[in-house]
N, C-alpha and C positions, 0 to 999 in steps of 0.2 A: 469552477473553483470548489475546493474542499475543504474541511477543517480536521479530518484524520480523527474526527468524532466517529465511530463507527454504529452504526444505527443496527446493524444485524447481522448474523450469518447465516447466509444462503446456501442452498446447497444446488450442484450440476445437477441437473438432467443429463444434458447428452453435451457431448463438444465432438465438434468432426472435423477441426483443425483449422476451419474457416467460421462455424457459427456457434457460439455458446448460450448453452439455454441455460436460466440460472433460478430456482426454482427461490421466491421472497416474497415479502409481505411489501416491498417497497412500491407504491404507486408512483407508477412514473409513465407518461406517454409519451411515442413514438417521436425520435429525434432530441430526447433529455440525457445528460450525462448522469453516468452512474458510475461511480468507481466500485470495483468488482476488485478485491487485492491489491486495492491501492492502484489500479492503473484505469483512466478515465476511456471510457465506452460509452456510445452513442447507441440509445435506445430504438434496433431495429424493428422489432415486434413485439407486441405485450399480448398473453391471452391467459387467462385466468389461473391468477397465481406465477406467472413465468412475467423473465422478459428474455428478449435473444437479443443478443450484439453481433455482430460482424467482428470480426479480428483477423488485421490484417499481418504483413508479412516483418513490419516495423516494429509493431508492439510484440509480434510471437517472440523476434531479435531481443530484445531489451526485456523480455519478463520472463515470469514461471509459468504464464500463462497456456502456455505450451504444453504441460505435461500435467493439467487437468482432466481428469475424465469423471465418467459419471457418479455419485454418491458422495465429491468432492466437498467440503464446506471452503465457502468462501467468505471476506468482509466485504459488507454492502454497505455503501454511502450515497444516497441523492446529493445533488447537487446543492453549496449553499444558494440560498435563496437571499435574497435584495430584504434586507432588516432581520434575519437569522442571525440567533448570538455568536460569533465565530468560537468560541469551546477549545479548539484545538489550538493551533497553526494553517498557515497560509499553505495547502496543498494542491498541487495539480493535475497531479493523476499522470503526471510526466514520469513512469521511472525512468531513474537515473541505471541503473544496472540490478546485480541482484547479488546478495549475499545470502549469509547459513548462519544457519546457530549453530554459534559454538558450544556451550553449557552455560553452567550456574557457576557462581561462587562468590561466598562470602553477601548474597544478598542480590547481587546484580547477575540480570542474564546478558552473555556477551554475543556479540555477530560478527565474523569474517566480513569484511568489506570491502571491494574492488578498492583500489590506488585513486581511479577517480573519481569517488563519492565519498571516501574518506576524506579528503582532503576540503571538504568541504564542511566536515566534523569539530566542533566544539563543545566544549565542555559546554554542558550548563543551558547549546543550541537544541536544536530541532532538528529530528528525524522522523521517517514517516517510516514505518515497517507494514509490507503488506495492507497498506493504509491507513494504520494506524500512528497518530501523531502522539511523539514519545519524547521524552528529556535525553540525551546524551548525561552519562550521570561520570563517563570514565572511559580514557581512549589508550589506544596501544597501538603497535607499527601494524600492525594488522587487522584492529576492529575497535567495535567500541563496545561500552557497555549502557543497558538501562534499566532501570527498577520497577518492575513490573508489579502494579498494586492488583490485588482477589480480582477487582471488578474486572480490568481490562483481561484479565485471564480467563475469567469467565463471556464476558461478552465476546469476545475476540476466537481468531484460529490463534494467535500467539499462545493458548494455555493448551497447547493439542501437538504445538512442536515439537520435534528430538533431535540431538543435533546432528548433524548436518543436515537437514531440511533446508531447504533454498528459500530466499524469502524478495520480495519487493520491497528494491530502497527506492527514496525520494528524499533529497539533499535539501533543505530550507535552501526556498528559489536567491531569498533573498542575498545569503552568498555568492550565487552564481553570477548577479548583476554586480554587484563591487569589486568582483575578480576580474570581470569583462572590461567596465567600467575605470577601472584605473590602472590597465593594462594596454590602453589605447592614448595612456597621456602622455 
C-alpha cells in the first residue's frame, strides 16, 4: 500500500520492455514494493544506487509504463510501512487505466480520463496521477480537474507535463468496493 506521498524522482537507466532499471536514492531490498509512476513493482535487484523491476505483460496493458526509456524521470514511493503517517490517500499501485493532460485554466490542471475511472470521480474525492495522490477539485463528461500547489510541481513529474502526455490513474479503491458491494444486493 501507498499513500500517493511521492518521496522522489528517479530517473531510467535502461528498460528493455521486460526489465526496468530506475536509477533512486530509495533503499529498498529485494522483494519490496516500490511504486515507480504510480504503478506497484516488486523489487528484483538493487545494486548501488539502482533498483530493477520485472514488468510484466498486465501492467505494460494498463500503464505508460511501456513507453519509458532511458533519461526518463519517474515518481518513486516505498512502500507504507506499519506506523507511517498515511499523508496521502489509500493507494495501490493498481492502475486503473491511463489518461492525458488536458491544460490549465482558470487555476486547475485538467485530465482526459477513460469512462471507467471517471466514473469513479468525485468532487472533493481522491485521485492518484502518476502516483501522486491529488483532490478532484472539478469534473466534466470527459475528465477532471486538480489544483496543483509549487511543491507537488516541483517534487513531482506532474510540473514537467504538456498536454497530451499520458499519465497513470488510480481510482480511490474505496469506491470500487461500494459499487461491487451494493451491486450484488
Amino acid at each position: 500500500m501507498f499513500t500517493g506521498i511521492v518521496r522522489e524522482r528517479g530517473r531510467v537507466v535502461a528498460f528493455d520492455g521486460s526489465r526496468l532499471v530506475v536509477e533512486t536514492g530509495t533503499d529498498a531490498e529485494i522483494g519490496d514494493s516500490v511504486a515507480i509512476a504510480g504503478v506497484c513493482l516488486t523489487v528484483a535487484e538493487r545494486d548501488d544506487g539502482t533498483l530493477s523491476f520485472d514488468v510484466v505483460a498486465e501492467t505494460l496493458d494498463r500503464s505508460t509504463l511501456g513507453g519509458l526509456a532511458a533519461g526518463d524521470e519517474v515518481n518513486v514511493e516505498p512502500a507504507l510501512r506499519a506506523g507511517d503517517p498515511l499523508g496521502g490517500h489509500i493507494v495501490q499501485g493498481h492502475v486503473d487505466g491511463v489518461g492525458s493532460l488536458r491544460g490549465s485554466a482558470d487555476g486547475l490542471t485538467w485530465f482526459d480520463a477513460p469512462g471507467d475511472v471517471l466514473r469513479y470521480c468525485v468532487e472533493k474525492g481522491s485521485i492518484s496521477v502518476d502516483g501522486t495522490s491529488l483532490t478532484v477539485a472539478a469534473l466534466d463528461d470527459a475528465g477532471f480537474a486538480v489544483a496543483l500547489v509549487p511543491h507537488t510541481l516541483a517534487a513531482t513529474t506532474l510540473g514537467t507535463l504538456e498536454p497530451g502526455d499520458n499519465v497513470n490513474l488510480e481510482a480511490d479503491v474505496i469506491g470500487k468496493y461500494v459499487e461491487r458491494l451494493t451491486m450484488n444486493r
